[in-house]
N, C-alpha and C positions, 0 to 999 in steps of 0.2 A: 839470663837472657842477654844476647850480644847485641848492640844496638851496630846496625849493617851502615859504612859508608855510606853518605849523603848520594841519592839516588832521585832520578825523575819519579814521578806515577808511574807510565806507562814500566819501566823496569822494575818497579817495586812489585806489582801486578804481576809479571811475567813471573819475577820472583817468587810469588806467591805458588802459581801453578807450578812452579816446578818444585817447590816444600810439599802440597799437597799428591805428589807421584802423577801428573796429568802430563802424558807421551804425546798424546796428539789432541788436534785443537781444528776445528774446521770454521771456516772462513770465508764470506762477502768482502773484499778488502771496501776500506772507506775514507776518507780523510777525515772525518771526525775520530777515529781513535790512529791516528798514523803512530803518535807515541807508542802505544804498545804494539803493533807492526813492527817497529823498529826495535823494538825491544825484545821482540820473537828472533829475531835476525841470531842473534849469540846466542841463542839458548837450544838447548838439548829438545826442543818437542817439536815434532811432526805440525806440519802446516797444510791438512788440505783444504787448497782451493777451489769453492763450487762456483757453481755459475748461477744461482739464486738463492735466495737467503733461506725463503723453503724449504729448497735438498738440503743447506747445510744444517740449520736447526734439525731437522729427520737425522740426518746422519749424525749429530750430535746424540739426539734421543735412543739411537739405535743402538751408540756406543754405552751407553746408561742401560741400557737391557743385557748386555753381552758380557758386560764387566763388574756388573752393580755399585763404580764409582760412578761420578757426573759426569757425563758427555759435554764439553765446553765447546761454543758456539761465537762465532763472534760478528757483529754486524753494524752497521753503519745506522742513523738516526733518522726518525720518519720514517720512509717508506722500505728500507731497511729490516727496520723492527717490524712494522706490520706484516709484513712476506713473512716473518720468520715466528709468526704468533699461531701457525700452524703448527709446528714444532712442538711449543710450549703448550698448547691445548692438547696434543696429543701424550708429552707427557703425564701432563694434569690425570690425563682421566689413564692412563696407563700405569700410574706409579711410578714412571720413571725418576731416577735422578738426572739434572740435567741444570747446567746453566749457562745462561744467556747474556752477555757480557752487550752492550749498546751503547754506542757513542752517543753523546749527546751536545746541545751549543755550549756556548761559554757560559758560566755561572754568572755574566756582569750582561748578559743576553737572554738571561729567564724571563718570563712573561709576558713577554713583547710576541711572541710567534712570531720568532725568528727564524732562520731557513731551517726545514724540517724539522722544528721544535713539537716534540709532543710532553705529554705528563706519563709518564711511565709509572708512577704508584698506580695513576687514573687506569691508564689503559690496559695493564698484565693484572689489577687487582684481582679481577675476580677469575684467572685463568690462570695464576703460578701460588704457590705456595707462600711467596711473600717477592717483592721488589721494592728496589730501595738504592737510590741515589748516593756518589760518593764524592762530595763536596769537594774533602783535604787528604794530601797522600801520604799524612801521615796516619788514616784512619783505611788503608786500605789492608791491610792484613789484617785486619780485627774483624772488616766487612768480610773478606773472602772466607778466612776462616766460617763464621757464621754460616755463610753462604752452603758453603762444604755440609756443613752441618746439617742444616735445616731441609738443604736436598735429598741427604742421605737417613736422617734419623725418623721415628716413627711411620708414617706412610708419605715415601718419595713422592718426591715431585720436581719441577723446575723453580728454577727462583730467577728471578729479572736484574741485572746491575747496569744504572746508568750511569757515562764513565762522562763527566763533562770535560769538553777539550782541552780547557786551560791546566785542568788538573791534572792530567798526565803529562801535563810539561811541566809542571810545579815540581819543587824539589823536596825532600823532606830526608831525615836521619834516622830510621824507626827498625825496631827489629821485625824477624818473619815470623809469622806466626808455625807454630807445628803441625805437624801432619794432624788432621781430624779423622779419626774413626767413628762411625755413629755408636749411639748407645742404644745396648742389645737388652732387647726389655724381656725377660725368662719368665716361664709358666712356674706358679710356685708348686711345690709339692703337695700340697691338696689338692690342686687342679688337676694333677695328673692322677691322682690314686680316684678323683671324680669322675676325669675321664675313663676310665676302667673300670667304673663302679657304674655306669651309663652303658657302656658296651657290657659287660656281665649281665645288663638286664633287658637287654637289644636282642630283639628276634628278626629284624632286617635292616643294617645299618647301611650308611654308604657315605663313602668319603669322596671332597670333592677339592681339588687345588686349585689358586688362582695368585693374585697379584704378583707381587715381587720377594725382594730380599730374602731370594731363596739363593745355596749355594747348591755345587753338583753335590755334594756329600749328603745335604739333606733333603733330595731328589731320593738317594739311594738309600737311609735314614726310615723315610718315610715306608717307601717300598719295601724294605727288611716286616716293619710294623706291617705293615698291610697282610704281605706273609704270615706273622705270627698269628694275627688274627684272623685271618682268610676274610680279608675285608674287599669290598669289589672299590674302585679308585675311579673315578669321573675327573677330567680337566675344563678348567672353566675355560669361557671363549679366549682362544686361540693363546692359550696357555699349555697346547698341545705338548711341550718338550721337557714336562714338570714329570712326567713319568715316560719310560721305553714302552711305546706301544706292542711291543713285542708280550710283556709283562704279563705272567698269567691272571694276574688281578685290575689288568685297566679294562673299563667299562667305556673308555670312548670320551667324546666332548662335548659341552654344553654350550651351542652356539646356537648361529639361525637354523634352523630346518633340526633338531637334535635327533636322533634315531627315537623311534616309537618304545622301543623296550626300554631305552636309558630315562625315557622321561616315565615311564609306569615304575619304573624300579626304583625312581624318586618320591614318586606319588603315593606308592607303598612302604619310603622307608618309614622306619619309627623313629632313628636316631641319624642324624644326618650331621659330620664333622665338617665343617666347612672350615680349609687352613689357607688362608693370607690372601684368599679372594672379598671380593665384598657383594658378590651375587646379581650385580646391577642389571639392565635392562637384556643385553643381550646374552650373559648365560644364563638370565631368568625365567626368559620366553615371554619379556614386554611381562617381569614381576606375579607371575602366575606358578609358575613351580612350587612358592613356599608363600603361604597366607602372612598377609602385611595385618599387622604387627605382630602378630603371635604365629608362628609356623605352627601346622599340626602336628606335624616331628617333633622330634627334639633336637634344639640345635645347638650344637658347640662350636661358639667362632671363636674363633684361634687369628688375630691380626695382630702386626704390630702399632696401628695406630689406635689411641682411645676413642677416639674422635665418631671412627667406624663401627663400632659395640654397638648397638642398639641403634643405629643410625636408623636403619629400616625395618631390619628384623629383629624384633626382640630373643635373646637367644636363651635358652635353659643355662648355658654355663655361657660365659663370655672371658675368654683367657685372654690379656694383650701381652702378645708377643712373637718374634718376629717368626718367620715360618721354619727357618734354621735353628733358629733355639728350641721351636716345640719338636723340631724332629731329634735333636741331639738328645731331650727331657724324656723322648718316649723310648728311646732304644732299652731303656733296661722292661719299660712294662708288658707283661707277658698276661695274655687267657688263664683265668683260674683253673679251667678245663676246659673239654668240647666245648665248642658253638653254636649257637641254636642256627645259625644262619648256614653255617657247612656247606660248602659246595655253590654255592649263591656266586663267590668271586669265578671259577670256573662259568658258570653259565652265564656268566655277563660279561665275559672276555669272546667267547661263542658267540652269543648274540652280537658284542661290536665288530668279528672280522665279517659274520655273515652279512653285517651293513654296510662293510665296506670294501666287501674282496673283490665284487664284480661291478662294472661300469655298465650302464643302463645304455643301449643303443638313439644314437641320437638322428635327428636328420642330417643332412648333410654324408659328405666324403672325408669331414675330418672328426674322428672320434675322440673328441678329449678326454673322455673318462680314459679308455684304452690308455689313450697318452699318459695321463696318471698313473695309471698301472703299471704302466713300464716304467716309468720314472722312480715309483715306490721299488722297482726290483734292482735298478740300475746304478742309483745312486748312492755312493760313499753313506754309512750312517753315522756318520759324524759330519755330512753336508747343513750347509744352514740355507734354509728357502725363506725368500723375502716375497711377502705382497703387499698392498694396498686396501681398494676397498673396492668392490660389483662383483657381481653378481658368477664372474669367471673363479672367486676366491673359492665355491662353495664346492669347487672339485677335490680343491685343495685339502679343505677340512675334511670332506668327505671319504676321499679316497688315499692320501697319501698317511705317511706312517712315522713321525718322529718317534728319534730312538736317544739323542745326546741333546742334552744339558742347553739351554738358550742355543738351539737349532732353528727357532722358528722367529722370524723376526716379523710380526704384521700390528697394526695398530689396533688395539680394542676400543677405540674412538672411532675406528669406521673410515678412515681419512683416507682420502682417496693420494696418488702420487705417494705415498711410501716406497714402496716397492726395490725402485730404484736405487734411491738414494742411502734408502738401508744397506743393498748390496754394497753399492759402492765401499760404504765405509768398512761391512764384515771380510772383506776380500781385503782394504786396506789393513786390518784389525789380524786375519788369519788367512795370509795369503799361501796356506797349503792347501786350504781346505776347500772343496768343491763350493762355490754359491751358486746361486738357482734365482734369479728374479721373476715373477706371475705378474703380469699386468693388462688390463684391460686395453682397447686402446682407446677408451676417455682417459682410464687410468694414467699410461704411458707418457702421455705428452703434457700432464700435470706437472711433472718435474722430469721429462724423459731427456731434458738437456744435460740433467748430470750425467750422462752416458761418455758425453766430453771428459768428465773427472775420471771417468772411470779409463778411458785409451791416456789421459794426458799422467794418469798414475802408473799406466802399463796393469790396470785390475782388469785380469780375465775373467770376470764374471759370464753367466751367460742370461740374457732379459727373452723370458718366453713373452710376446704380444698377442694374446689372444683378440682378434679383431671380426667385432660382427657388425660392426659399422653403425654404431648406436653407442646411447649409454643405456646400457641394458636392462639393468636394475631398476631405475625409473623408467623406463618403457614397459617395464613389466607392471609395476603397478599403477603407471596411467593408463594400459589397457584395464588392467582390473576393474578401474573407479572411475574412467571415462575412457570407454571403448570408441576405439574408431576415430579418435579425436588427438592424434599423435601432434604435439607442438613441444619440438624444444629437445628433440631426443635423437633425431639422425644427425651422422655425424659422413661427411666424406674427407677419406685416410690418404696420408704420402706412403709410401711404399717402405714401411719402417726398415726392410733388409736393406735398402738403399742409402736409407738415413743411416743404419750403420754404417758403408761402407764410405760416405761421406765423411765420416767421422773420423776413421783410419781405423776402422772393428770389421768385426767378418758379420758378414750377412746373409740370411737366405729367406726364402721364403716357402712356407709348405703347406700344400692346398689338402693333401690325401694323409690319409695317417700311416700308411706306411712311407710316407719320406720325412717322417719325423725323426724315427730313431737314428738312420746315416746321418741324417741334417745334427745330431744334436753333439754328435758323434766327431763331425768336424768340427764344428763349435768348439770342440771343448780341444780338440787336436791345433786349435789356431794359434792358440798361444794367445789369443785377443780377447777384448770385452766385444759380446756376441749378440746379434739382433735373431729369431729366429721369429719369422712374420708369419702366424697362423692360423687362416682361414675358417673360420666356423660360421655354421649357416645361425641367421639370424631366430631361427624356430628353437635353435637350442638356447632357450634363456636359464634353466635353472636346471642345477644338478638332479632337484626332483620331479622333473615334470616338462615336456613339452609346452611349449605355449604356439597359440595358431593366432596370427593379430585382425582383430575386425577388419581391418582394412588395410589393405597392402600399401607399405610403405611408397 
């Protein structure tokens, strides 16, 4: 170990991200961490600049989905941190890896509540994976490493560092720490000859993928298996790009509203493989799919963290490890002979295009589903589409078709403002590749100022605004559970194509569904990050069903 020339915090820090292979780094600037600002200045890693701590935590989290290292986020103390605790919740409940770097006062300034002083153990405790203060800069490679660590190893998350100011001006002589790789925790070989000894006596099985620390290989891994056993394949919520929908064995996804066939063909499996999801509220349909504590299937969870074994569902085998190792463990296991199930993945590949080939006519002059459809035919299949959270996402699920590997960037927290600031960073991240933003317009102006990052990077994204002049999703179920009694839910809109071109992006706006596809058409011909503003009538509330409101808005 070389002990590194006498160095600040803030550059030892810097130092650190750039031993851990971390390219880019998104950013609130602040004068509580200037040191490490200054210390970004010399170094090799990308700096974007958001315009609220919000977008940058999201596009930190996003970059943690797309790469499966930590997305590093950096922001200012107080009010700072709290913007950007949207981020970090959304990792949490996403699995993402992800960390969040916060300036904090001087350590000769603790407990007085001093300007923007908070307690960061206090506040990220029960929303990051662990946070933790770094006093002296000689203990700051030991922290980051950890950090590294603990985001990436058993089931990701974010982790919180509070950097207090004096310390990144403090000097120290300390070496860097190494690159951290997490530790891959593998299915022992009994496990696997069980799992094949489970399926051998499986008359309707069904696999179902979700969480993280998957790679493309074990995407394709899995799918080879799935083949050998003509297994039908379910994606948890919005875990859509874990298999090519294309695939003659995917059955489709398990979110809000799931197709009628996918939830009976659950209801009757007998053996149900569940790998690196954890089943929670919304692929479970609010915990009803599978009987708490004991499922009537049989169930084999296959996660890399222990933590999640038996958390909720007690499972018949319980494998920890991570969802790349169990795919790598299974390519050799092979069917004794035929299957009782035969033909099963066939008919439930049928059954999910017949749920989702055609779009249901809505009212209005702009048909969104149509507009999906075209989209699904249109667009590069190696495009990545970003949304958020309402009730416009459920076209998305519904109708459109990932085919490539982290394609799909949306929060399984529900979190409204994604959308965006995802794009943002996957355009900065893979700026060949076509990106797509979905956003409500509650959604949109949640974080729809990162639009700015996105002309001031030159990212020609394009942000579709679906706009029915409400927030939708709650309108829909305040009619449900008090009809006629609308408070809190109209919203009157700016002319979002104009706020593009305010911006220096292209903008337009389209009322009919046929001035979609020319409108999306120049969009993408602009060379610019693109607004395309479009009108849906406010009766279109959900992908499944008209809704008519007791009383007109």
């Amino acid at each position: 170990m070389t002990i590194r020339n006498t160095r600040t915090g803030g550059q030892i820090l810097i130092d650190q991200l750039v031993a851990q292979g971390v390219d880019r780094v998104t950013c609130v600037p602040g004068e509580s961490y200037l040191a490490a600002l200054d210390a970004l200045h010399d170094s090799p890693i990308d700096v974007v600049i958001c315009r609220a701590e919000g977008g940058a935590a999201m596009m930190a989290e996003a970059y943690g989905k797309l790469t499966g290292r930590p997305g590093v986020c950096f922001v200012t103390r107080g009010p700072g941190a709290t913007n950007a605790s949207h981020g970090v919740h959304i990792a949490m409940q996403d699995s993402t890896p992800m960390i969040l770097f916060v300036g904090q006062v001087d350590t000769g300034m603790r407990e007085r509540e001093a300007f923007q002083e908070l307690d960061y153990k206090a506040v990220f405790g029960s929303m990051a994976k662990w946070a933790v203060e770094i006093d002296r800069p000689d203990r700051i490679p030991e922290l980051v490493a950890r950090a590294f660590r603990v985001a990436m190893q058993g089931r990701p998350g974010p982790v919180v560092i509070a950097l207090p100011e004096n310390m990144l001006t403090e000097t120290a002589a300390v070496a860097d720490a190494m690159r951290i790789e997490p530790a891959v925790s593998w299915p022992a070989p009994a496990d696997i000859e069980q799992v094949g000894a489970m399926l051998a006596s499986a008359k309707a099985p069904l696999v179902i993928l979700g969480g993280s620390r998957w790679t493309d290989e074990a995407t394709k891994s899995i799918a080879r298996f799935a083949e050998r056993f003509d297994l039908p394949v379910a994606t948890s919520f919005r875990r859509a790009s874990l298999i090519d929908a294309d695939h003659s064995h995917y059955a489709g996804d398990l979110g809000i509203g799931p197709s009628p066939g996918l939830k009976a063909r659950i209801d009757n499996a007998d053996v149900v493989l569940l790998i690196g999801g954890r089943m929670s509220e919304m692929p479970s349909s609010s915990y009803t799919l599978l009987d708490i504590p004991t499922p009537q299937q049989k169930l084999i969870h296959v996660h890399p963290g222990s933590e999640e074994l038996g958390r909720i569902y007690q499972p018949e085998l319980a494998i920890q490890a991570t969802p790349a190792a169990f795919a790598a463990a299974v390519e050799t296991l092979k069917p004794a002979g035929s299957v009782a199930w035969k033909g099963e993945a066939a008919k439930a590949h049928a059954d999910y295009l017949a749920w989702t080939d055609k779009a249901r006519e809505l009212p209005g002059t702009f048909q969104y589903g149509q507009v999906m459809t075209w989209l699904r035919d249109r667009l590069p299949k190696d495009a990545i589409v970003c949304n958020g959270a309402g009730n416009y996402a459920g076209w998305i699920h519904r109708h459109h078709r990932f085919h490539s590997f982290a394609s799909q960037l949306a929060p399984t927290s529900g979190s409204m403002g994604y959308g965006v600031p995802a794009a943002v960073l996957a355009k900065r991240q893979f700026p060949d590749r076509v990106v797509v933003a979905f956003a409500g317009d509650g959604c949109f102006l949640m974080n729809g100022q990162e639009f700015a990052t996105a002309v001031q990077y030159d990212a020609p994204l394009v942000v579709i605004v679906v706009d029915n002049s409400q927030y939708g999703t709650i309108r829909m179920h305040q009619e449900r559970d008090y009809p006629g009694r609308i408070v809190g839910t109209q919203l009157k809109n700016p002319d979002f194509a104009m706020y593009a071109k305010a911006f220096g992006g292209h903008g337009e706006r389209v009322e009919r569904t046929e001035e979609f596809a020319p409108a999306f058409e120049r969009a993408l011909a602009s060379g610019k990050p693109s607004i395309l503003h479009c009108i849906i009538d406010p009766r279109a509330m959900s992908v499944g069903k008209d809704f008519v409101p007791a009383v007109k808005a």
